[in-house]
N, CA, C and O atoms as a GROMACS GRO file, in nm:
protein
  416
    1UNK      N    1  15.091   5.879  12.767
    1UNK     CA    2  15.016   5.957  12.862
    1UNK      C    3  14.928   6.057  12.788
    1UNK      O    4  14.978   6.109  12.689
    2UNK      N    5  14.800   6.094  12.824
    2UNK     CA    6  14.685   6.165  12.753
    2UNK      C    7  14.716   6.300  12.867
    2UNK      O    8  14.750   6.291  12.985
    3UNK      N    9  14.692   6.420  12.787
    3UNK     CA   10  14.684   6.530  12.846
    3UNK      C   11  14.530   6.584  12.825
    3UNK      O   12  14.488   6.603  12.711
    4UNK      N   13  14.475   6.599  12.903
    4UNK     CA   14  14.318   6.670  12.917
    4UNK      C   15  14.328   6.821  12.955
    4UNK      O   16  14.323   6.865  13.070
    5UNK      N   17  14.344   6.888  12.850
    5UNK     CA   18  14.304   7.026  12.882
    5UNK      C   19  14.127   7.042  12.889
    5UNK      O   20  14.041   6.976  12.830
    6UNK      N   21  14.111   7.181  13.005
    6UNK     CA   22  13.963   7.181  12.984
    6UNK      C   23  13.945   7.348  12.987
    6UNK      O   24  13.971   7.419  13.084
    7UNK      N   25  13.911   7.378  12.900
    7UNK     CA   26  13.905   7.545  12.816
    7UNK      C   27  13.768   7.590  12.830
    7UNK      O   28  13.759   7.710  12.804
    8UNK      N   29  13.655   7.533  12.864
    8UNK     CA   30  13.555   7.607  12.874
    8UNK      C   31  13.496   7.524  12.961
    8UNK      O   32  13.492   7.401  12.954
    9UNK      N   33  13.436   7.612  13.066
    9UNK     CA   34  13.390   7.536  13.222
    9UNK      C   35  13.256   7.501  13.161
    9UNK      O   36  13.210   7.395  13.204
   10UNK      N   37  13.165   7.577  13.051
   10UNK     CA   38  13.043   7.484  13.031
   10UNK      C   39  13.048   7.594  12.838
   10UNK      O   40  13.091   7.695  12.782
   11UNK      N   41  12.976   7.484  12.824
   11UNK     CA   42  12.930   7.529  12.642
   11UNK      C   43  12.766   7.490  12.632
   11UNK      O   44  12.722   7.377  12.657
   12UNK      N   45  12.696   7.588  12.596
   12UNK     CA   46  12.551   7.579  12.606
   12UNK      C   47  12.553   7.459  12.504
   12UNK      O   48  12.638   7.436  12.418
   13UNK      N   49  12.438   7.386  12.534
   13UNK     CA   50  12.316   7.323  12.401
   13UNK      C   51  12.253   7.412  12.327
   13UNK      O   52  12.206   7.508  12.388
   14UNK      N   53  12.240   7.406  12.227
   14UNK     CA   54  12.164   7.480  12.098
   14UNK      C   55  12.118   7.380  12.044
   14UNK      O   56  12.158   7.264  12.039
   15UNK      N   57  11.983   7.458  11.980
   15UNK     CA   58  11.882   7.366  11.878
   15UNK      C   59  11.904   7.433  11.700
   15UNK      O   60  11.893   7.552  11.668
   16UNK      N   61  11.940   7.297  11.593
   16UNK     CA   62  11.940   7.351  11.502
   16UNK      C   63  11.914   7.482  11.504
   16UNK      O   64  12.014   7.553  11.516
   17UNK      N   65  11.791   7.548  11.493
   17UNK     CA   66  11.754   7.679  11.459
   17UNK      C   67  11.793   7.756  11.565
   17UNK      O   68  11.722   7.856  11.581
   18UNK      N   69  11.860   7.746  11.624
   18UNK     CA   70  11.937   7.888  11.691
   18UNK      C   71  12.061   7.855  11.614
   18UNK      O   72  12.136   7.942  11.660
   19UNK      N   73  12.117   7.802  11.547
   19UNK     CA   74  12.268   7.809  11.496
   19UNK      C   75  12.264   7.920  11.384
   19UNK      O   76  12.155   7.915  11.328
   20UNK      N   77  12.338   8.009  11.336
   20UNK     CA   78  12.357   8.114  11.212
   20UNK      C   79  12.360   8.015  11.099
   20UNK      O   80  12.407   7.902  11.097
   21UNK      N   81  12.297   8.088  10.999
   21UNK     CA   82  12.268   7.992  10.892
   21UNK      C   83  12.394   7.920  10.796
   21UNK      O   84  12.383   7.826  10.718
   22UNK      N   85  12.529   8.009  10.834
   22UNK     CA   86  12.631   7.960  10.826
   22UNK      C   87  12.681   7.830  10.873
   22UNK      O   88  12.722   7.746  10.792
   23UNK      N   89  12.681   7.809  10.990
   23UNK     CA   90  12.665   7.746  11.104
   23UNK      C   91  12.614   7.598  11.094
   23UNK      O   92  12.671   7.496  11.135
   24UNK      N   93  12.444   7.614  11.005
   24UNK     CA   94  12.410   7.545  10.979
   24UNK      C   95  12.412   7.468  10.873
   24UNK      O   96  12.372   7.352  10.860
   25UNK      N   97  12.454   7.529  10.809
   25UNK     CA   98  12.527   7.455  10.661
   25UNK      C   99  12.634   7.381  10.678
   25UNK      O  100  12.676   7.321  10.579
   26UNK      N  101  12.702   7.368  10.804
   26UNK     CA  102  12.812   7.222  10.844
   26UNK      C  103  12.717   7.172  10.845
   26UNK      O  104  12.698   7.141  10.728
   27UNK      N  105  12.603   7.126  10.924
   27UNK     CA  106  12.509   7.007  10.952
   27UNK      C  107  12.385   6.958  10.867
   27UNK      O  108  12.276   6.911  10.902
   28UNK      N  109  12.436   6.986  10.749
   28UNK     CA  110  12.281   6.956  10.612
   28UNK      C  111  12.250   6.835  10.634
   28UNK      O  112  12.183   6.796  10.538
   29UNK      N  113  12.265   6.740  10.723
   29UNK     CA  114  12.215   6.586  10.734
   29UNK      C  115  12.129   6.606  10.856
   29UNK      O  116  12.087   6.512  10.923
   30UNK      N  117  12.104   6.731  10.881
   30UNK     CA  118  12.002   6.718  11.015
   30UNK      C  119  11.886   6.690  10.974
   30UNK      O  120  11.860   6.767  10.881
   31UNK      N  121  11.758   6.585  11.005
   31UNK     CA  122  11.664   6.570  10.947
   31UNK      C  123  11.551   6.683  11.067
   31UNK      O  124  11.566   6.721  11.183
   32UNK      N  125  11.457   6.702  10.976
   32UNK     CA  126  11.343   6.795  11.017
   32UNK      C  127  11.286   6.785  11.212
   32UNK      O  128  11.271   6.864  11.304
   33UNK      N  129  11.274   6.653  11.191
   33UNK     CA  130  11.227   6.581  11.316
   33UNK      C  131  11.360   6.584  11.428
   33UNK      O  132  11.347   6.577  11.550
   34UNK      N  133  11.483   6.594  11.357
   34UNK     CA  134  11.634   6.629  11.498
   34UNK      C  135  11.616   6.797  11.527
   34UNK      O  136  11.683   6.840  11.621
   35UNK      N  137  11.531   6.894  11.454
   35UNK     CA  138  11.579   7.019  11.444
   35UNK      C  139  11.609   7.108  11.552
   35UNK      O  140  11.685   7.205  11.560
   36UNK      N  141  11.508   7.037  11.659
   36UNK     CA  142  11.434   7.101  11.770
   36UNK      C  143  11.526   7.033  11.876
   36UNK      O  144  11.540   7.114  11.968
   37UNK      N  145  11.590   6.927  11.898
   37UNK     CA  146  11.641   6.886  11.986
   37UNK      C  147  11.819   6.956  12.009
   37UNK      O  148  11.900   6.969  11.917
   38UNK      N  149  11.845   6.995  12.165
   38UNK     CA  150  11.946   7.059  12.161
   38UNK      C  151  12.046   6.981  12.171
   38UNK      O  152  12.044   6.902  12.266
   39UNK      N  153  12.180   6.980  12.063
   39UNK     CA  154  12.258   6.874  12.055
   39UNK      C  155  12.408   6.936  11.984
   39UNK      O  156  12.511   6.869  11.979
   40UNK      N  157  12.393   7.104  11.923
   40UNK     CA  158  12.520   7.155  11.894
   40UNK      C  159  12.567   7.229  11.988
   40UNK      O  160  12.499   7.272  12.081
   41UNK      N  161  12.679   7.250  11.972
   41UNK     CA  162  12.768   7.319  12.077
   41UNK      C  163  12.931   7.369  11.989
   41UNK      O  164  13.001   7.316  11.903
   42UNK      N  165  12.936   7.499  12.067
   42UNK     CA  166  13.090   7.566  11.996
   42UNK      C  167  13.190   7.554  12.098
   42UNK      O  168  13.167   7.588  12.214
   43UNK      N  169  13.317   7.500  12.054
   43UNK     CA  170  13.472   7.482  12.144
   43UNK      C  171  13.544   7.568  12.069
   43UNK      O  172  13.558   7.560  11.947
   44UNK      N  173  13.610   7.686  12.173
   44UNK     CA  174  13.715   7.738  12.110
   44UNK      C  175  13.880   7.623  12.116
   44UNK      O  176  13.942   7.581  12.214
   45UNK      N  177  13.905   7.604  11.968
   45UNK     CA  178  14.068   7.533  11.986
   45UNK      C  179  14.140   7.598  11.935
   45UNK      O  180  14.119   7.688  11.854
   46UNK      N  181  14.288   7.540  12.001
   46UNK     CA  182  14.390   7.640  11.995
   46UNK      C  183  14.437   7.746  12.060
   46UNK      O  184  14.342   7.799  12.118
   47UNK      N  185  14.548   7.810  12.082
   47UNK     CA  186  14.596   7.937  12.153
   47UNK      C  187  14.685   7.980  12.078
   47UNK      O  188  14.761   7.921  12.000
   48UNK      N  189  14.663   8.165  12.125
   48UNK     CA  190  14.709   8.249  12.046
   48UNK      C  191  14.672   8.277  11.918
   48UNK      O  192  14.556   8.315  11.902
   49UNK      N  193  14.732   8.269  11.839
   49UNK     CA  194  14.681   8.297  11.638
   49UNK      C  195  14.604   8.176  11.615
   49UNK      O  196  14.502   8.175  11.548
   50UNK      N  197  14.663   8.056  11.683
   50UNK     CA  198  14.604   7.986  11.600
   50UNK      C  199  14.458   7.919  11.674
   50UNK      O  200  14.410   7.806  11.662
   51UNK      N  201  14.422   8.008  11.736
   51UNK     CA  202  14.248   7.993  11.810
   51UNK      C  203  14.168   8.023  11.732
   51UNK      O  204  14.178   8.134  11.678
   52UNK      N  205  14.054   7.930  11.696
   52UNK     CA  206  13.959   7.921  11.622
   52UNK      C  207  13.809   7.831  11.673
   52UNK      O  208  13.808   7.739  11.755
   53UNK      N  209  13.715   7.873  11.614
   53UNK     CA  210  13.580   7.787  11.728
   53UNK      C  211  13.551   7.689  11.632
   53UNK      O  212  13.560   7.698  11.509
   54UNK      N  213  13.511   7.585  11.706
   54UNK     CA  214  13.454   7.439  11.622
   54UNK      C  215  13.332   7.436  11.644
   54UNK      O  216  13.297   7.479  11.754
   55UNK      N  217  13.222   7.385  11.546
   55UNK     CA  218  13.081   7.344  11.579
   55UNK      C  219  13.104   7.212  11.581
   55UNK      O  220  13.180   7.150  11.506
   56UNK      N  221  12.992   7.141  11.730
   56UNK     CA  222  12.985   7.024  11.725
   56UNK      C  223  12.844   6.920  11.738
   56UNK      O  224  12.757   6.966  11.812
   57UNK      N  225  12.824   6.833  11.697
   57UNK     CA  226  12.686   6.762  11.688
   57UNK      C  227  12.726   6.673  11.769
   57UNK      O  228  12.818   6.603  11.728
   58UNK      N  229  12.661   6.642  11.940
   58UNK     CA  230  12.629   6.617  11.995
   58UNK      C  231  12.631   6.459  11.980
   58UNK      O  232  12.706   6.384  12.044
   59UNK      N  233  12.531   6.418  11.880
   59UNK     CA  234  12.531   6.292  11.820
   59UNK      C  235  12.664   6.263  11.763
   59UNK      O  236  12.695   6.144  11.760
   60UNK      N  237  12.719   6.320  11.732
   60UNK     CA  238  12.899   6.259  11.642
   60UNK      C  239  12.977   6.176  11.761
   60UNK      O  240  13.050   6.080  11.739
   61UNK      N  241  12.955   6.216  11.861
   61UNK     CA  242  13.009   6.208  12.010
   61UNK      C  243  12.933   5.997  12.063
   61UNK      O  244  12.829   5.932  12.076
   62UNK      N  245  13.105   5.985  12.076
   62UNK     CA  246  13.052   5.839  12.145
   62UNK      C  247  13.096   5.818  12.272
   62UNK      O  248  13.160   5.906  12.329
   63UNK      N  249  13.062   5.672  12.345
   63UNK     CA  250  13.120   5.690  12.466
   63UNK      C  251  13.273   5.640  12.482
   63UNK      O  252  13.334   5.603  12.383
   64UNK      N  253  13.335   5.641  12.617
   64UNK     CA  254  13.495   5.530  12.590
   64UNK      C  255  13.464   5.455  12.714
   64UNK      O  256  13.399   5.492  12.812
   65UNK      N  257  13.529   5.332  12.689
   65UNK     CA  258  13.566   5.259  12.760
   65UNK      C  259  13.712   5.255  12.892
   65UNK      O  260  13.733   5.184  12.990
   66UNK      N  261  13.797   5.383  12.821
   66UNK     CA  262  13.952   5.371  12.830
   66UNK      C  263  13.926   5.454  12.963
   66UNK      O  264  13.838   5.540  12.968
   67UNK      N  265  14.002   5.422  13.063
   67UNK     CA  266  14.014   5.441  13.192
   67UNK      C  267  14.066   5.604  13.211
   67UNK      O  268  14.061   5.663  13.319
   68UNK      N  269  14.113   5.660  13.096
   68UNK     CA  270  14.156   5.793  13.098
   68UNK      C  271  14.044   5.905  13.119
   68UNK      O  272  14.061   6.018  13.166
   69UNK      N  273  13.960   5.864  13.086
   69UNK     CA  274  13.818   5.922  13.001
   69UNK      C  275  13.681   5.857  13.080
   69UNK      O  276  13.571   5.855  13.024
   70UNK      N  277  13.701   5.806  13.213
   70UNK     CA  278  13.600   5.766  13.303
   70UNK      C  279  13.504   5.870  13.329
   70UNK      O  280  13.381   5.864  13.339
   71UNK      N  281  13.587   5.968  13.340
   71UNK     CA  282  13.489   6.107  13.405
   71UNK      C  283  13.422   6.172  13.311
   71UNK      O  284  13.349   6.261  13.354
   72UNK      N  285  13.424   6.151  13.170
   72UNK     CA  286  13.348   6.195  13.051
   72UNK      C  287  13.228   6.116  13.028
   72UNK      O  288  13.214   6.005  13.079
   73UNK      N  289  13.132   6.177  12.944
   73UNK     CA  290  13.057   6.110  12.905
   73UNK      C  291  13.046   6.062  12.781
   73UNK      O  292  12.950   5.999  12.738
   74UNK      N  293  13.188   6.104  12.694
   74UNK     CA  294  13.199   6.103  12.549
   74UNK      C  295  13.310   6.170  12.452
   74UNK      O  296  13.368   6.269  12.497
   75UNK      N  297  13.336   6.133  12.347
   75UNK     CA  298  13.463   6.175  12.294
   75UNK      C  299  13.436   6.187  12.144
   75UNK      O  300  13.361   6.094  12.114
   76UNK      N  301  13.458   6.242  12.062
   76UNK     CA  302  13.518   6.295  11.933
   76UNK      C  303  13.639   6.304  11.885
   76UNK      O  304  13.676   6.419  11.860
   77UNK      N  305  13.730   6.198  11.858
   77UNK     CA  306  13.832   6.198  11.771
   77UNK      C  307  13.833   6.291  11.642
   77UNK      O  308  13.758   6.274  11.546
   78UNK      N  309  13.951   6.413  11.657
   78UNK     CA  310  13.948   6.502  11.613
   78UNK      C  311  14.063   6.481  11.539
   78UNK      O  312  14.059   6.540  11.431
   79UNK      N  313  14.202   6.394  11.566
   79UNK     CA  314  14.296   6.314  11.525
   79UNK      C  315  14.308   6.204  11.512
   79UNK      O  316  14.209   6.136  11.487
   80UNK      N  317  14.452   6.140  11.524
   80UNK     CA  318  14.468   6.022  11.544
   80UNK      C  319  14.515   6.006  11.681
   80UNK      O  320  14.515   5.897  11.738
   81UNK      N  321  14.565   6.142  11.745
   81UNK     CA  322  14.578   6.166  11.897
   81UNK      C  323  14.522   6.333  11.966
   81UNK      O  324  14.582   6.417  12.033
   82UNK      N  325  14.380   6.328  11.911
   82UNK     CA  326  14.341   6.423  12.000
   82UNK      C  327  14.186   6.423  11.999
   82UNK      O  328  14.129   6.372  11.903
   83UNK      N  329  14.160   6.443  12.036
   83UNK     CA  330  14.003   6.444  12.096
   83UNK      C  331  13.902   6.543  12.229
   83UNK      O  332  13.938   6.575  12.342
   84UNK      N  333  13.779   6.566  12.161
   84UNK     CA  334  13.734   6.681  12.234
   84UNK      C  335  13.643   6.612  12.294
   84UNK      O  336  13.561   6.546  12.232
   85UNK      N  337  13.648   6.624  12.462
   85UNK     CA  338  13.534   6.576  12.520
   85UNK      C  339  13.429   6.651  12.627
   85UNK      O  340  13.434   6.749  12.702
   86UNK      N  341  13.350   6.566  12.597
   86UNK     CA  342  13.203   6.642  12.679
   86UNK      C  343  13.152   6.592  12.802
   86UNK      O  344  13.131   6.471  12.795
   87UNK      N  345  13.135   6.625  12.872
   87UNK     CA  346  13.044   6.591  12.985
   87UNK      C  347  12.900   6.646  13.051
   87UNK      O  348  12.902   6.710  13.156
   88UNK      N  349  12.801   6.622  12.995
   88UNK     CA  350  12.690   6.655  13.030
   88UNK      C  351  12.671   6.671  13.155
   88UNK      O  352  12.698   6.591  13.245
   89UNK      N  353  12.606   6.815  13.166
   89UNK     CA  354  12.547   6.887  13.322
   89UNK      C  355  12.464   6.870  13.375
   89UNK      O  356  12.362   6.875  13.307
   90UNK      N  357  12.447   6.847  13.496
   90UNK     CA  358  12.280   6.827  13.573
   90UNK      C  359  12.261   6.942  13.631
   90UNK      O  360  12.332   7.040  13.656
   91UNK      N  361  12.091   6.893  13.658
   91UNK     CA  362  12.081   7.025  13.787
   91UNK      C  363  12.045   7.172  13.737
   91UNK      O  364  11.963   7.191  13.647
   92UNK      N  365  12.109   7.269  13.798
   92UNK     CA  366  12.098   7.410  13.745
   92UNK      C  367  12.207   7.443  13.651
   92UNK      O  368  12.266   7.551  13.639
   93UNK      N  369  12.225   7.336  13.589
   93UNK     CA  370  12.350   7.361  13.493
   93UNK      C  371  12.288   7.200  13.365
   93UNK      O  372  12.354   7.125  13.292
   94UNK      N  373  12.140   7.208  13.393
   94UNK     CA  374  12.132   7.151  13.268
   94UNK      C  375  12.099   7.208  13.145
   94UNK      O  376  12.054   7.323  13.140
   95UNK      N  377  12.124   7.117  13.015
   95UNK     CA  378  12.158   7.234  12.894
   95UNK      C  379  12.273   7.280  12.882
   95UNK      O  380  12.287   7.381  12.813
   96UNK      N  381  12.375   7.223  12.939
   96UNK     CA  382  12.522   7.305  12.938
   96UNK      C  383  12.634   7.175  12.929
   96UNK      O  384  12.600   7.067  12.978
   97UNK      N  385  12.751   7.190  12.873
   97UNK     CA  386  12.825   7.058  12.860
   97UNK      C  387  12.917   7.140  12.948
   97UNK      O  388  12.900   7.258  12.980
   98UNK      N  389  13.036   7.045  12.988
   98UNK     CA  390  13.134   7.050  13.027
   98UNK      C  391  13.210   7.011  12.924
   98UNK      O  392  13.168   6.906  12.877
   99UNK      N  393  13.362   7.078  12.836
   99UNK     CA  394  13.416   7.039  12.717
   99UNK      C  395  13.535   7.088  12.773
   99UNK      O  396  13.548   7.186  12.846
  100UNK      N  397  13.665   6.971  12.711
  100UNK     CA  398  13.751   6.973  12.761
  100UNK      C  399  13.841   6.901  12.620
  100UNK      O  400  13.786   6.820  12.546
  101UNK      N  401  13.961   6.939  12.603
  101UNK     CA  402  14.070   6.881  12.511
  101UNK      C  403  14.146   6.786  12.565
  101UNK      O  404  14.156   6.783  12.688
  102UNK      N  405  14.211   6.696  12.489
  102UNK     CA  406  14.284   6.591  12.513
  102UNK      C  407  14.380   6.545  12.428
  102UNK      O  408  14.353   6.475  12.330
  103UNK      N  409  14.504   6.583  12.462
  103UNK     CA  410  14.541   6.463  12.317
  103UNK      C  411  14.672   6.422  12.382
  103UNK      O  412  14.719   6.491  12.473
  104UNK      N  413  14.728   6.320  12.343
  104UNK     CA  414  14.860   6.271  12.357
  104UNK      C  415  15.008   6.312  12.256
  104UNK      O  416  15.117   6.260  12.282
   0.00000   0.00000   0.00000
């Protein structure tokens, strides 16, 4: 059985150059021509001490097939049993993901 926690009701899109230059030094494979397109996003994981924020590229993110994960639009295996997923917003909530935890 998969447990789906969901910890942040939306996580903005960011474009390369709004990320801190820290930030951006996880993603040195961004080419010139991706810079501008909004595709990172921060998840806080964990509770209590051991809460910490993840940067994520948008593109790393694939889709599933698995019936657990219908209502997503995509997943990131973060384990071998856990995974952070996204669901892209419409509307007056575009530019914003829906991100949620999962693991078994």
């Amino acid at each position: 059985m998969t447990t789906i926690t969901v910890k942040a009701e939306r996580a903005e899109l960011l474009t390369f150059h709004e990320l801190d230059e820290e930030i951006r030094a996880e993603f040195d494979y961004i080419e010139p021509d991706e810079s501008y397109s909004p595709q990172f996003f921060s998840f806080t994981m964990g509770t209590g001490d051991d809460e910490h924020v993840e940067w994520y590229d948008l593109g790393e993110f694939m889709a599933s097939t698995s019936p657990e994960f219908a209502n997503w639009d995509g997943f990131h295996a973060d384990t071998f049993f856990s995974a952070v997923l996204v669901k892209i917003l419409t509307g007056d909530d575009e530019g914003f993901l829906k991100v949620a935890f999962a693991y078994s």
